[in-house]
N, C-alpha and C positions, 0 to 999 in steps of 0.2 A: 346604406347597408354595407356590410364589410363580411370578407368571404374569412372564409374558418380554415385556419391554419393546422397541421398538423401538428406538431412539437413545439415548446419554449423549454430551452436550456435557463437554469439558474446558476451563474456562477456565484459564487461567496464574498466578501469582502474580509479584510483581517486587521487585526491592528496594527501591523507592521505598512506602514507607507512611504510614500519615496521621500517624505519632508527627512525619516530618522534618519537617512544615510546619505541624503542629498543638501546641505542645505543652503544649497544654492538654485535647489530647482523651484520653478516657479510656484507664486501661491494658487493659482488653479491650473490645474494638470487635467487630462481624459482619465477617465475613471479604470480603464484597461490599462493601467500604465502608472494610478497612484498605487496599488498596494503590490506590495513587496514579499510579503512574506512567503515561505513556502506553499502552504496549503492555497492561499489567495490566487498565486501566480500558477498551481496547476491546475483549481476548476476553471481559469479564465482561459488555461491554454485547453484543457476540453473541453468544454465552447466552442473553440475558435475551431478544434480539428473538428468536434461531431458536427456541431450546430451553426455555422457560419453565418451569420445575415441573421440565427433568430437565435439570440439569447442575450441575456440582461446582467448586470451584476449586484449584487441586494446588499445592500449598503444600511446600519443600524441608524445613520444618520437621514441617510437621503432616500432610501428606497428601491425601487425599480432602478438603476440608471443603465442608459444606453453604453456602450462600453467609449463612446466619443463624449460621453458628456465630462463637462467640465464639472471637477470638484477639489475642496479646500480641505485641508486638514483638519481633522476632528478627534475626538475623544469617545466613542460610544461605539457600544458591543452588543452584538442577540443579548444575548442573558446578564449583562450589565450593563444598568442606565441606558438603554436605547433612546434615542430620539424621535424616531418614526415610531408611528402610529397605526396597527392595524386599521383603523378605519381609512387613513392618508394613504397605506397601500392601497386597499378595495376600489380607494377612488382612480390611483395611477392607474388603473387593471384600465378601467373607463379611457384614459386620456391618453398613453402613451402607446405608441404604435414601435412593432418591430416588423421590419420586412413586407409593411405599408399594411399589413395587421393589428388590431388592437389587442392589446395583453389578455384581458378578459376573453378573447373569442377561438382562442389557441385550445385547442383539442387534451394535451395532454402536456402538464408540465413537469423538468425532472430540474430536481435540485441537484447541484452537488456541491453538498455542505453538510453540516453537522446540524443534528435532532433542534434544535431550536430554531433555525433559520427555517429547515422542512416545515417545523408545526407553524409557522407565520407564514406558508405560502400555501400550505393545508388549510390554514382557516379561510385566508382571501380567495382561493380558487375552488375550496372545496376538495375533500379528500379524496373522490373518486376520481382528480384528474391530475392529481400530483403524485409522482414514486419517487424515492430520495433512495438509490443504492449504495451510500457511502454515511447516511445518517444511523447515528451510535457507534462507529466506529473511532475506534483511539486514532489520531492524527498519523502515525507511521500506517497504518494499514490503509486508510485514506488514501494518503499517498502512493502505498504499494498500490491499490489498485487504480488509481485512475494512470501511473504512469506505467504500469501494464497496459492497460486498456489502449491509451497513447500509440504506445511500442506498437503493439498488435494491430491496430487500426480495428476493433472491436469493443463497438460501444457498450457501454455498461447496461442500459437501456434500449430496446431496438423501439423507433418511433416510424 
């Protein structure tokens, strides 16, 4: 039996990763630490300040990954050519554990990412336990707010 966690943070992945400006750096990197680009590197740093020990980073390639997991450079995006598979998410929900919780048993999850990512963590969790306050938002407003939110130390989401 596994006890029921209050919040999972979703961080974003992007297409920008440490291979484009690195390339020297190794061919599997931690997944906190492959993507580069701006929007990538601020939901991963709002994670780290809200949700410390329970959030994920959602990768169009790999899925769910733990922000320590090792990953390889890739080519695939939400809304272009994805990789992953709504049904290969529903199963991560099952198998991967944050914070010695299973993904599936987490109370409420908040994305922060853009409308395509939300509507694939909407369908695997079900709508009434996912809120994305930064989904449909142009990338600069994104931005402005989660590094508001940062600054302030006030979550976007209270969990």
């Amino acid at each position: 039996m596994f006890k029921t966690a209050r919040c999972l943070c979703v961080a974003t992945c992007g297409a920008r990763k440490i291979w484009s400006i690195d390339p020297d750096a190794p061919d599997y990197v931690p997944a906190k630490d492959a993507y580069v680009g701006s929007l990538s590197k601020k939901t991963i740093e709002y994670a780290k300040t809200f949700h410390p020990g329970s959030y994920v980073i959602l990768s169009a390639k790999y899925g769910f990954l733990l922000p320590d997991e090792k990953i390889s450079d890739y080519d695939a995006y939400c809304n272009k050519n994805p990789i992953i598979t709504i049904p290969e998410l529903k199963k991560q929900t099952t198998e991967k554990m944050v914070n010695d919780t299973v993904l599936k048993e987490y109370d409420k999850v908040v994305v922060i990412g853009s409308s395509c990512y939300c509507n694939w963590v909407k369908e695997v969790f079900g709508e009434d336990k996912v809120e994305c306050p930064v989904a449909g938002l142009p990338i600069g407003k994104m931005l402005q707010r989660l590094k508001e939110a940062i600054t302030s130390r006030k979550p976007l989401v209270l969990c």
